[in-house]
N, CA, C and O atoms as a GROMACS GRO file, in nm:
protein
  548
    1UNK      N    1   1.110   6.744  13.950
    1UNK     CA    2   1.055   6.611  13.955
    1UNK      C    3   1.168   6.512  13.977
    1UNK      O    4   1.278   6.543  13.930
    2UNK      N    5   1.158   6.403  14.039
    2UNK     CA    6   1.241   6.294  14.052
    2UNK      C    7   1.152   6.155  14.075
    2UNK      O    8   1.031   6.139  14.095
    3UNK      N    9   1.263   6.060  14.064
    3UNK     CA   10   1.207   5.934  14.092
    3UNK      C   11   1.355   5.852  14.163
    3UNK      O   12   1.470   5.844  14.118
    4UNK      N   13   1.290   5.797  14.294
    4UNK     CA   14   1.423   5.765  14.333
    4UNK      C   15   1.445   5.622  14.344
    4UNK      O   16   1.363   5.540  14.386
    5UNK      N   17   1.574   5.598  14.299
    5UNK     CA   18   1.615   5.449  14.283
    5UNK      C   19   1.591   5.384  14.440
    5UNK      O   20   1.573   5.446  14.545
    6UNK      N   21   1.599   5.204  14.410
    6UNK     CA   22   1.590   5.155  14.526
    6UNK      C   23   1.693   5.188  14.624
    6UNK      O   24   1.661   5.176  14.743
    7UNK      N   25   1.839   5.238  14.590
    7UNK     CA   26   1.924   5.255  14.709
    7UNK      C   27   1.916   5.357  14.751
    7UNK      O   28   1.979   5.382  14.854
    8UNK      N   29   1.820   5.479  14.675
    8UNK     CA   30   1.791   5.642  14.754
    8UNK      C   31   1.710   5.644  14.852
    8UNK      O   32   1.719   5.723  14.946
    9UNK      N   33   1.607   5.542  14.837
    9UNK     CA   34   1.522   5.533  14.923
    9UNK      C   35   1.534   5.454  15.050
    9UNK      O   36   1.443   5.423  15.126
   10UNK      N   37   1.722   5.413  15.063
   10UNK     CA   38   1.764   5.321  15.171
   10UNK      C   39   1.772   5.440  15.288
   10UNK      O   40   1.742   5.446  15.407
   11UNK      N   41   1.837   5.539  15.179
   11UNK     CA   42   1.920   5.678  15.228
   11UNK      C   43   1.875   5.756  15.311
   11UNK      O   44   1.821   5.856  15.264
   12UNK      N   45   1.881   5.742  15.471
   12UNK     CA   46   1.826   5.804  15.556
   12UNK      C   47   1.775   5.980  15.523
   12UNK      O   48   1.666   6.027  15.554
   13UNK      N   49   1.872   6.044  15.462
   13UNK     CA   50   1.855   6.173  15.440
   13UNK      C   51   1.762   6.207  15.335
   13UNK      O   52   1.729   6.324  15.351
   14UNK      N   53   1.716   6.165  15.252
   14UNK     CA   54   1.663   6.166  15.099
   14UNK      C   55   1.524   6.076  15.188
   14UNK      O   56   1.423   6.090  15.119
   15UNK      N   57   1.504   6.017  15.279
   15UNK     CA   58   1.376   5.965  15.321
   15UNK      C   59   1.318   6.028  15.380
   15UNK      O   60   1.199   6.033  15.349
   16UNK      N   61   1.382   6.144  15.536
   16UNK     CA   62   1.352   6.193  15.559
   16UNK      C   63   1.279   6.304  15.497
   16UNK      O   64   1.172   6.341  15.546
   17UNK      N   65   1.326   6.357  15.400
   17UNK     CA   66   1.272   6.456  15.304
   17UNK      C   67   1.100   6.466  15.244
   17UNK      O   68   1.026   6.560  15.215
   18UNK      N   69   1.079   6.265  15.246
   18UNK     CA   70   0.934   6.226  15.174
   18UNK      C   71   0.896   6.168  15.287
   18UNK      O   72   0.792   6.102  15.280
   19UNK      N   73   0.953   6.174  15.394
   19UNK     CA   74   0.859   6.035  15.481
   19UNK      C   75   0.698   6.102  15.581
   19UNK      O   76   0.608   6.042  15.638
   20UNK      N   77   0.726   6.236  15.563
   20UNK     CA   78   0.575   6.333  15.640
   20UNK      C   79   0.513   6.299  15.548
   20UNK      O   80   0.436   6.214  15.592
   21UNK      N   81   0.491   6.317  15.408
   21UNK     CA   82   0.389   6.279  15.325
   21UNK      C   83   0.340   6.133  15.341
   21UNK      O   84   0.224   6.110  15.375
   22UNK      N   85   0.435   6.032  15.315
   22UNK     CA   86   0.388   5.912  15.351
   22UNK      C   87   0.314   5.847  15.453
   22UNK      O   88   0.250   5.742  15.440
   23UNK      N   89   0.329   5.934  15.580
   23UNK     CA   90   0.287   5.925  15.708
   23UNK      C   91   0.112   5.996  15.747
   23UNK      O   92   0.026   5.963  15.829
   24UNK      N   93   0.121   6.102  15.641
   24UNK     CA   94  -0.022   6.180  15.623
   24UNK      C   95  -0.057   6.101  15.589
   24UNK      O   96  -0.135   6.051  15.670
   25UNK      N   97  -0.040   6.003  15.432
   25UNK     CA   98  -0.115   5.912  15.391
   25UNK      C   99  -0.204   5.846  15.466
   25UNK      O  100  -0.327   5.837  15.471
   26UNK      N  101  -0.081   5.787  15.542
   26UNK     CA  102  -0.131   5.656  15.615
   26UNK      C  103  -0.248   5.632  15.722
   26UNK      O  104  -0.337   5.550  15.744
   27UNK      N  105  -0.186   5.772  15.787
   27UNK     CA  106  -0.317   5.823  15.875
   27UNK      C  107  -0.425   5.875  15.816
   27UNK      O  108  -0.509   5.922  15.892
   28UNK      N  109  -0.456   5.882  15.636
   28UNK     CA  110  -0.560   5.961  15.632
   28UNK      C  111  -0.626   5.813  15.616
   28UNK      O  112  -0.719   5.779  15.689
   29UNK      N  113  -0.558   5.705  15.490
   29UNK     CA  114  -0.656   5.583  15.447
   29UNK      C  115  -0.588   5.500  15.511
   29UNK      O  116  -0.618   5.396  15.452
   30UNK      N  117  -0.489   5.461  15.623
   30UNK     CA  118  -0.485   5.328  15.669
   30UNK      C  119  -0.427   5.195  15.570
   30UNK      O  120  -0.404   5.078  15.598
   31UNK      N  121  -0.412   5.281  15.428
   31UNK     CA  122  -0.360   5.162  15.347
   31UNK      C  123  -0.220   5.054  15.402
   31UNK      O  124  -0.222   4.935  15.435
   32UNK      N  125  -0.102   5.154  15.395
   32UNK     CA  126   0.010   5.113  15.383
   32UNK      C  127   0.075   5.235  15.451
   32UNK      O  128   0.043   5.354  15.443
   33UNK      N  129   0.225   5.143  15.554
   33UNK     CA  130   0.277   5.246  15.632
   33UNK      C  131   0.425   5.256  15.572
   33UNK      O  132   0.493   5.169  15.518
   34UNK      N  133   0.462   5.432  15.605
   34UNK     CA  134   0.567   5.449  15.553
   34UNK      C  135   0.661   5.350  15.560
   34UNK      O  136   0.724   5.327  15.457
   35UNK      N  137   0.683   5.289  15.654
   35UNK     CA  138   0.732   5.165  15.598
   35UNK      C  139   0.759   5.082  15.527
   35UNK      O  140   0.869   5.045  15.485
   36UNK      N  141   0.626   5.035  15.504
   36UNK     CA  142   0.618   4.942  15.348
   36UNK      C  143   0.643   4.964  15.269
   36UNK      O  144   0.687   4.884  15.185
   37UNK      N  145   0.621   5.130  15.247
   37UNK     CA  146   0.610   5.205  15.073
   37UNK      C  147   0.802   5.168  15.075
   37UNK      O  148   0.863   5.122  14.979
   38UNK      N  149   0.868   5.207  15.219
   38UNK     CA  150   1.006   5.235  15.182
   38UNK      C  151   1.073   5.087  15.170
   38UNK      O  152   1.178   5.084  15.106
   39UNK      N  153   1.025   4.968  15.223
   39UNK     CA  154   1.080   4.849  15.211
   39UNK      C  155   1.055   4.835  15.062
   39UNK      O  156   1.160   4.830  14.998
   40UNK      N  157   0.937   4.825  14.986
   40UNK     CA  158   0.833   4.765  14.827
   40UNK      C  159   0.930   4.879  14.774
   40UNK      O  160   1.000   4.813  14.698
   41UNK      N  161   0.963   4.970  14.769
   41UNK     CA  162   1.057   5.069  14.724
   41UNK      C  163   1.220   5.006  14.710
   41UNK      O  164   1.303   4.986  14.621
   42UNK      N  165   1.212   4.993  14.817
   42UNK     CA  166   1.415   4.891  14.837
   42UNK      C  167   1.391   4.817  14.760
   42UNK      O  168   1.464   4.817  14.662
   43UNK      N  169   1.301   4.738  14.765
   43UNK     CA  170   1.265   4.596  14.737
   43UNK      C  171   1.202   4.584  14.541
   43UNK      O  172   1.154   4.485  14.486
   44UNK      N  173   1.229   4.726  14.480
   44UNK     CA  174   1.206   4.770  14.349
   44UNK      C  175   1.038   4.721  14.287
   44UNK      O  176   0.998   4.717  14.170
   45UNK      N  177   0.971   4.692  14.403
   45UNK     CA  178   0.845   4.624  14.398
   45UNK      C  179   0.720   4.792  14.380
   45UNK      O  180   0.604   4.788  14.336
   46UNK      N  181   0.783   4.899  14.421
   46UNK     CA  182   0.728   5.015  14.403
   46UNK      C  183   0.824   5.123  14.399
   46UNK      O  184   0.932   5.129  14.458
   47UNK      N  185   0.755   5.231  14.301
   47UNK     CA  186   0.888   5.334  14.253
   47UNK      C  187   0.810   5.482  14.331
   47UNK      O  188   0.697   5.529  14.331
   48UNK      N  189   0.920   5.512  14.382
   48UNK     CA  190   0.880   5.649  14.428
   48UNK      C  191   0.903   5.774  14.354
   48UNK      O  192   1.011   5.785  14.296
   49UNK      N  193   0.799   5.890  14.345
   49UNK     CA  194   0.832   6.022  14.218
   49UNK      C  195   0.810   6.080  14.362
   49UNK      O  196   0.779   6.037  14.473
   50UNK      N  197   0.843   6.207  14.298
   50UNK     CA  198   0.843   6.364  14.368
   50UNK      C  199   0.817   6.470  14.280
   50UNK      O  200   0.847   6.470  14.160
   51UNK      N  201   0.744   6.589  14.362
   51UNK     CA  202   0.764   6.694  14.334
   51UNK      C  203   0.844   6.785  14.410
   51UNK      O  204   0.812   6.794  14.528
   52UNK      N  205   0.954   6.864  14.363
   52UNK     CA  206   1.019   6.961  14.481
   52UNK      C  207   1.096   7.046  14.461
   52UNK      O  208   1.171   7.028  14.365
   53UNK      N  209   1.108   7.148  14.524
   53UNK     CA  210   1.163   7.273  14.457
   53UNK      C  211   1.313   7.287  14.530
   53UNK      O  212   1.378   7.183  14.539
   54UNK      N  213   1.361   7.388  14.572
   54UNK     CA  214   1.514   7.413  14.652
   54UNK      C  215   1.498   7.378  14.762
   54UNK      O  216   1.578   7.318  14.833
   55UNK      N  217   1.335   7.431  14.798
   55UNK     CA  218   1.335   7.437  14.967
   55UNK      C  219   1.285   7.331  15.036
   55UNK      O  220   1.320   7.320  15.154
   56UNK      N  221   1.167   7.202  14.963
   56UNK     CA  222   1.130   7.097  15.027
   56UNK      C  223   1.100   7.013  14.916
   56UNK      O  224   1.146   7.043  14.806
   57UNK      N  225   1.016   6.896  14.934
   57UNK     CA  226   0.936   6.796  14.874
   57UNK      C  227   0.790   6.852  14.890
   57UNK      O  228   0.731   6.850  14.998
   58UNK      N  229   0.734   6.905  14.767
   58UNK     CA  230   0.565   6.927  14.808
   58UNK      C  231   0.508   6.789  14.777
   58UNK      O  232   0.421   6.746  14.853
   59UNK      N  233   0.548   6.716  14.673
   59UNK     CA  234   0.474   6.620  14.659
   59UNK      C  235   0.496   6.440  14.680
   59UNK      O  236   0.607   6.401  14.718
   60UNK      N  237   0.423   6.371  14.661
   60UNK     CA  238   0.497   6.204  14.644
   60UNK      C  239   0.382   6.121  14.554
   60UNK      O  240   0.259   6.114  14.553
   61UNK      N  241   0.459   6.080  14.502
   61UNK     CA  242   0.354   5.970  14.420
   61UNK      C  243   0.444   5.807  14.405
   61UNK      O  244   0.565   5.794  14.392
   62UNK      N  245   0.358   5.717  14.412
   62UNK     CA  246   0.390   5.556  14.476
   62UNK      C  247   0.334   5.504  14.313
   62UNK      O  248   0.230   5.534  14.255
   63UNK      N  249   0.417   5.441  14.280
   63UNK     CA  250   0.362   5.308  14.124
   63UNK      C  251   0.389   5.194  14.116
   63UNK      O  252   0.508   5.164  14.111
   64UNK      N  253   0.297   5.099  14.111
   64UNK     CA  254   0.406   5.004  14.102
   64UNK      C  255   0.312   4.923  13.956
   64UNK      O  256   0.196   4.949  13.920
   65UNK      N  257   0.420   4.813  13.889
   65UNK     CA  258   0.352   4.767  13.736
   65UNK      C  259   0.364   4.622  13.802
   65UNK      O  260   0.444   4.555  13.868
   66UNK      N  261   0.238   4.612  13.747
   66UNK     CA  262   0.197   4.418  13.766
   66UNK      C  263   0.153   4.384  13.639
   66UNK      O  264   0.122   4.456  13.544
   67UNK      N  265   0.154   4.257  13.652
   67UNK     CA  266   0.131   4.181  13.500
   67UNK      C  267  -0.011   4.117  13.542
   67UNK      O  268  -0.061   4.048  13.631
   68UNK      N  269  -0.047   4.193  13.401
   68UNK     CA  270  -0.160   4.110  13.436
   68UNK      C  271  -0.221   4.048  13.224
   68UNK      O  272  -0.173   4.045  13.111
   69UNK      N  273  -0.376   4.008  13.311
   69UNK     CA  274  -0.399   3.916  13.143
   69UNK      C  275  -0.351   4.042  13.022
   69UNK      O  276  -0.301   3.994  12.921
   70UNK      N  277  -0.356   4.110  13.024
   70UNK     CA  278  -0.375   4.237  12.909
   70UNK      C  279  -0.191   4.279  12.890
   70UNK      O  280  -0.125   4.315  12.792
   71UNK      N  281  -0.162   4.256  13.016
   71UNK     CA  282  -0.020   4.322  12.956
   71UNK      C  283   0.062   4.379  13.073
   71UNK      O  284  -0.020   4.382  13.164
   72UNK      N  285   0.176   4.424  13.118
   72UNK     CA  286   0.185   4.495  13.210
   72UNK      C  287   0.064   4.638  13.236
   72UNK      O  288   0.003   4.702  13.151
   73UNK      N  289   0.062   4.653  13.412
   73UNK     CA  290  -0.006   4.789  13.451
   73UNK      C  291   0.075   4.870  13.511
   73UNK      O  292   0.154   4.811  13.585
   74UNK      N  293   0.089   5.016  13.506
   74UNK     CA  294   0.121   5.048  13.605
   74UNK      C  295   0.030   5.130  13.658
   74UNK      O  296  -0.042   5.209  13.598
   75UNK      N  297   0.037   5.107  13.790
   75UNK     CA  298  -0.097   5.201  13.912
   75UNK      C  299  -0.020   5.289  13.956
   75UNK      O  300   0.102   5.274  13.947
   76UNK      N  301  -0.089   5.424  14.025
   76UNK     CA  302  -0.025   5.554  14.108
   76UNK      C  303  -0.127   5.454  14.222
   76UNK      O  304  -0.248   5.434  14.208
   77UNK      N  305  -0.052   5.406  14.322
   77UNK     CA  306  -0.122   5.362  14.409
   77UNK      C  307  -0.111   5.485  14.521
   77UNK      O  308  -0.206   5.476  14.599
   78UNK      N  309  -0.033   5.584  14.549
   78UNK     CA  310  -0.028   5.654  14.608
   78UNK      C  311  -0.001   5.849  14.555
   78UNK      O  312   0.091   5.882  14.481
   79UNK      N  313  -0.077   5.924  14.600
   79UNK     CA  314  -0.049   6.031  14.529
   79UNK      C  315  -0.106   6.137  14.656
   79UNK      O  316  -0.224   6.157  14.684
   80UNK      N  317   0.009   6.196  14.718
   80UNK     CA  318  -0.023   6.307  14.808
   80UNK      C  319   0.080   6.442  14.848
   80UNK      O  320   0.197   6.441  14.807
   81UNK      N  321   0.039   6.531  14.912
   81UNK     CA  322   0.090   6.659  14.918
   81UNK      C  323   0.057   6.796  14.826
   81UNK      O  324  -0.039   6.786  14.749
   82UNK      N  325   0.088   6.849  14.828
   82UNK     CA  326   0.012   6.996  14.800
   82UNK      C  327   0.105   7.025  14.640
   82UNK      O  328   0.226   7.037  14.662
   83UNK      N  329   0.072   7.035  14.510
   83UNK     CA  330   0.138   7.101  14.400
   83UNK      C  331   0.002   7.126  14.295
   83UNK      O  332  -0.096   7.057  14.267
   84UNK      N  333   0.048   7.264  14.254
   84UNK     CA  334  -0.043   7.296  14.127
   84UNK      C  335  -0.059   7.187  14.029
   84UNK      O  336   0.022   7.100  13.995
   85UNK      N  337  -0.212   7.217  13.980
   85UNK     CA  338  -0.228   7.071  13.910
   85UNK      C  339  -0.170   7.052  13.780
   85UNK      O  340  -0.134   6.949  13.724
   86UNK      N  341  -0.168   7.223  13.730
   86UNK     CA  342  -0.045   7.173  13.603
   86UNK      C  343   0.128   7.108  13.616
   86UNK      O  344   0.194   7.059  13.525
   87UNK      N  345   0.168   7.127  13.749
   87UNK     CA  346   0.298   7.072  13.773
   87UNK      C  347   0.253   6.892  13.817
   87UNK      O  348   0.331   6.798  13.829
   88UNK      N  349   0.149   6.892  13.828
   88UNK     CA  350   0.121   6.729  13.863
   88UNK      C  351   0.116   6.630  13.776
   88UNK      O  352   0.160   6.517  13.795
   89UNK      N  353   0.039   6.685  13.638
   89UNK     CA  354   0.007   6.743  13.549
   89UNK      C  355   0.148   6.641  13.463
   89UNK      O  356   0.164   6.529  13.414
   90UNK      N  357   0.220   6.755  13.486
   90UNK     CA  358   0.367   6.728  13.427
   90UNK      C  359   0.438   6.594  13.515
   90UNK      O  360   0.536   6.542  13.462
   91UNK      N  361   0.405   6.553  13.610
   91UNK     CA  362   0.474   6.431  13.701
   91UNK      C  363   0.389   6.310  13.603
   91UNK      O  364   0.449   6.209  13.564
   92UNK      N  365   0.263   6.332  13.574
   92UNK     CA  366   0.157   6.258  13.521
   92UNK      C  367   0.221   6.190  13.387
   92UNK      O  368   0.219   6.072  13.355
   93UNK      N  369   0.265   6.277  13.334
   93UNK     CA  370   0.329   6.286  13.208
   93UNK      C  371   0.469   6.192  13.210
   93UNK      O  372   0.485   6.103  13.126
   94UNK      N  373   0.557   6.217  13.302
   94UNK     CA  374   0.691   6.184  13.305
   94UNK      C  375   0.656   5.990  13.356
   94UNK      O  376   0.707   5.890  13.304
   95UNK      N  377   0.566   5.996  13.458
   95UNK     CA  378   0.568   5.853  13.429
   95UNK      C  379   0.462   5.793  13.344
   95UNK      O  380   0.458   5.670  13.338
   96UNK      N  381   0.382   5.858  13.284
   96UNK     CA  382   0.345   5.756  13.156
   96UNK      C  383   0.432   5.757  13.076
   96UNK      O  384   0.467   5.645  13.038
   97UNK      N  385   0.500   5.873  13.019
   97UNK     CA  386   0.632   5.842  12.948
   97UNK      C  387   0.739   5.660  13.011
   97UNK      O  388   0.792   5.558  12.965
   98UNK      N  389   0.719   5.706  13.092
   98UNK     CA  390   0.846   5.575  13.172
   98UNK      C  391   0.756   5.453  13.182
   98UNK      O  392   0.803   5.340  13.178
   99UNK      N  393   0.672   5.468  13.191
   99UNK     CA  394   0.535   5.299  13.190
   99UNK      C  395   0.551   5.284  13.037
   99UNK      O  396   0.606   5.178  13.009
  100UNK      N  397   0.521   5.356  12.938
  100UNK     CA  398   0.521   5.307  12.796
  100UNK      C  399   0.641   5.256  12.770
  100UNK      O  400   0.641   5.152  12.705
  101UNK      N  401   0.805   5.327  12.821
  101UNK     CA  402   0.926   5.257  12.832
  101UNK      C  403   0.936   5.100  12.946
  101UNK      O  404   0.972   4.995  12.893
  102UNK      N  405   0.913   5.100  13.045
  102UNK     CA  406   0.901   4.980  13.109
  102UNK      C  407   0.779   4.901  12.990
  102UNK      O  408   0.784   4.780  13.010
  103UNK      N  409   0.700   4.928  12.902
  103UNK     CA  410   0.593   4.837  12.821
  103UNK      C  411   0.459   4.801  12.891
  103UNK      O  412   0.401   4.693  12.884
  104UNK      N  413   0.420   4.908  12.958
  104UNK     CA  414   0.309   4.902  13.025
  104UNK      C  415   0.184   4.942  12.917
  104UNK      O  416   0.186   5.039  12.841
  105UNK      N  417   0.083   4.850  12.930
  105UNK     CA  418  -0.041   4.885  12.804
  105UNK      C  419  -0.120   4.989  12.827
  105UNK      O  420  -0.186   5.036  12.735
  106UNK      N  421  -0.124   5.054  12.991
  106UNK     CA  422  -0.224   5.110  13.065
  106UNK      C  423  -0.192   5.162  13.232
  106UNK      O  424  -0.173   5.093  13.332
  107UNK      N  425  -0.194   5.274  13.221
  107UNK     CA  426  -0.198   5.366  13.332
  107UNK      C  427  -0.312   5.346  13.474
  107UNK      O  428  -0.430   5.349  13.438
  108UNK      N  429  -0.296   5.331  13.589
  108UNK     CA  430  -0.410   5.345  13.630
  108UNK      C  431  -0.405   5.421  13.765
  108UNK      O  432  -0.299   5.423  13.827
  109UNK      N  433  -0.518   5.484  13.814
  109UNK     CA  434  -0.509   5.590  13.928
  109UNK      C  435  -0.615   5.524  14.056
  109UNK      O  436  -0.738   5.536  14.060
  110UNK      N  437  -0.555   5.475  14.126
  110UNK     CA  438  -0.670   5.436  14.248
  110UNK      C  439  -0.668   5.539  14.371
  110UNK      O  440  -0.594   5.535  14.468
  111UNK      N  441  -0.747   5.612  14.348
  111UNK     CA  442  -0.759   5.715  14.459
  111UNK      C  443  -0.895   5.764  14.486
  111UNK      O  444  -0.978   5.673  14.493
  112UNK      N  445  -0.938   5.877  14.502
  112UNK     CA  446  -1.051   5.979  14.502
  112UNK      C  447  -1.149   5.962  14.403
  112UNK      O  448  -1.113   5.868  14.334
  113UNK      N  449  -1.237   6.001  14.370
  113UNK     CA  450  -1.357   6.055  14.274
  113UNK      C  451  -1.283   6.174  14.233
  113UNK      O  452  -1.237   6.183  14.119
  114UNK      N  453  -1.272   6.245  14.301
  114UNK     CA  454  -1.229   6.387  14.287
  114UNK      C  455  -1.107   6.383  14.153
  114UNK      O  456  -1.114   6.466  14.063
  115UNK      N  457  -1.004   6.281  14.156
  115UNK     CA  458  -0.922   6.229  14.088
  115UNK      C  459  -1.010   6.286  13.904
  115UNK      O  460  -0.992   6.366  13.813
  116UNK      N  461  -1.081   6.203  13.936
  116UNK     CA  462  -1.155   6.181  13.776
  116UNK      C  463  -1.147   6.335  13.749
  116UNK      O  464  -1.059   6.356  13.665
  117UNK      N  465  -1.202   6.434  13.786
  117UNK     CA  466  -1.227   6.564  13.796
  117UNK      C  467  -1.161   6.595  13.720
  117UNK      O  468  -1.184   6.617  13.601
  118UNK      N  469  -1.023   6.604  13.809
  118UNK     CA  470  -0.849   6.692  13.826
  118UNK      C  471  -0.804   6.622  13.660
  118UNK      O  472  -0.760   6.706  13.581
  119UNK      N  473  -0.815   6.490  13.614
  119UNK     CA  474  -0.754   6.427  13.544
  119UNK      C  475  -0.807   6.369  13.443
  119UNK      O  476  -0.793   6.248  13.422
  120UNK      N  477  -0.908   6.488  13.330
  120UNK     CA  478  -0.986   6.356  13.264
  120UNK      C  479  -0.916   6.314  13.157
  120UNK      O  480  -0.978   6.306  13.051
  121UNK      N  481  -0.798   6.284  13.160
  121UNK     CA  482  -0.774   6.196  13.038
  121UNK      C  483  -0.799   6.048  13.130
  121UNK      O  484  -0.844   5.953  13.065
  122UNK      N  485  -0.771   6.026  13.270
  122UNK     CA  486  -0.825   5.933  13.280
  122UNK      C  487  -0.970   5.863  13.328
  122UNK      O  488  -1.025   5.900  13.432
  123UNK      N  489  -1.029   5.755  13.238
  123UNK     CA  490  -1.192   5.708  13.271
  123UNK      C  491  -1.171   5.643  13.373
  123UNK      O  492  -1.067   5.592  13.417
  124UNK      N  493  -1.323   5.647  13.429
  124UNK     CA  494  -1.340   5.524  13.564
  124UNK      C  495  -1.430   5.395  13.468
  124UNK      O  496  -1.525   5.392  13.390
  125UNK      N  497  -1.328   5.292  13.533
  125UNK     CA  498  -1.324   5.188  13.453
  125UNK      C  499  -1.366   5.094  13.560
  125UNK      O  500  -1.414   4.987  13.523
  126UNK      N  501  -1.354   5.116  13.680
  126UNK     CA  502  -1.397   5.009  13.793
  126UNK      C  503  -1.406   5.088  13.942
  126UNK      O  504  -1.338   5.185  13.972
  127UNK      N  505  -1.497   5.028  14.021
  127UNK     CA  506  -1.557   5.098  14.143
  127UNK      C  507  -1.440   5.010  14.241
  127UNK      O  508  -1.439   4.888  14.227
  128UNK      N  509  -1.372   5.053  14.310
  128UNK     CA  510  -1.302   5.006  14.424
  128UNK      C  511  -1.372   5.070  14.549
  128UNK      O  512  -1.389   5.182  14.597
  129UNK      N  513  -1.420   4.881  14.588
  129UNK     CA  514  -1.546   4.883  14.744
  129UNK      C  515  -1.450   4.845  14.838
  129UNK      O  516  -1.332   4.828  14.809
  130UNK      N  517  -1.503   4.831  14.962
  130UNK     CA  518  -1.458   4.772  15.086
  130UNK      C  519  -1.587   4.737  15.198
  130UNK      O  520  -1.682   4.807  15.232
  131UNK      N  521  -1.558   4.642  15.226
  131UNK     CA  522  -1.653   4.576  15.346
  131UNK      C  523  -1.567   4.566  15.461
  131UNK      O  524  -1.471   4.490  15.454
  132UNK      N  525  -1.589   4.633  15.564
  132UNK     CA  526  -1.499   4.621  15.698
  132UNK      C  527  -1.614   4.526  15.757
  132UNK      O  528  -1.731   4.543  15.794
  133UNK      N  529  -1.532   4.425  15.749
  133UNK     CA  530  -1.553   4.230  15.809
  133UNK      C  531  -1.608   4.296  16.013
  133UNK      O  532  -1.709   4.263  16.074
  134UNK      N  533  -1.501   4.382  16.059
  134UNK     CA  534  -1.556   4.406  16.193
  134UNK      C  535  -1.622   4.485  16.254
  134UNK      O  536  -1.617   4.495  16.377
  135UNK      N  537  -1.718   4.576  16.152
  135UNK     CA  538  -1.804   4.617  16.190
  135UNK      C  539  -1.968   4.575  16.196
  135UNK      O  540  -2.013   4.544  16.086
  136UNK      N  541  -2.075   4.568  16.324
  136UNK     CA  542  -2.192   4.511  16.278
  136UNK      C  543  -2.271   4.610  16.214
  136UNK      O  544  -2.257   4.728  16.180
  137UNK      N  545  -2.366   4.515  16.206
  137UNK     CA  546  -2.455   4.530  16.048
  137UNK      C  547  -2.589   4.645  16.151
  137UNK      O  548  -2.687   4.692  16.093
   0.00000   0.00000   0.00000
């Protein structure tokens, strides 16, 4: 497991390593392009984790903590690539450990349904919709 500081993620070689995952992302939901994640990353505005063994990076996960009325949050706004769910499991772990140290009140996962499944310590607490403005009715 790792989490890489804002100047690792400047580091051409250490980007290359996560930047196919980021790029699947992007093309699967259109959110945010590897790009951004790696600027909001420089820019200490989002923290990047990993999963990875000798031979590659299987995994990536994106967080970032906002303040809000209740207290700091931190969100997995991003979570992709292929690892057993007990080793995810364990990534899950390492940054709620580090959100309760940064003083975060609350964890949160915006992704899948499927999510809830894989992870029930965490509840669904709110429906995240979308209205695409350019499509007709």
């Amino acid at each position: 497991m790792f989490c890489l500081s804002p100047l690792d993620v400047t580091t051409d070689t250490i980007w290359e390593d996560i930047r196919e995952h980021f790029e699947r992302f992007a093309r699967k939901t259109g959110e945010i392009t590897p790009e951004q994640v790696r600027q909001g990353a420089a820019d200490s505005r989002f923290q990047v984790w990993g999963l990875q063994d000798a031979e590659r990076v299987h995994a990536v996960a994106v967080t970032e903590i906002s303040e809000t009325a209740a207290g700091r949050l931190c969100t997995v706004r991003i979570a992709c690539g292929g690892a057993p769910v007990p080793i995810q499991e364990r990534l899950l772990d390492e940054i709620g450990r580090w959100a309760m140290q940064m003083q975060c009140h609350a964890m949160r996962i915006v992704g899948r349904r499927g999510w809830l499944r894989r992870f029930p310590r965490f509840k669904q607490t709110a429906v995240v919709m979308e209205w695409n403005l350019c499509q007709t009715h």
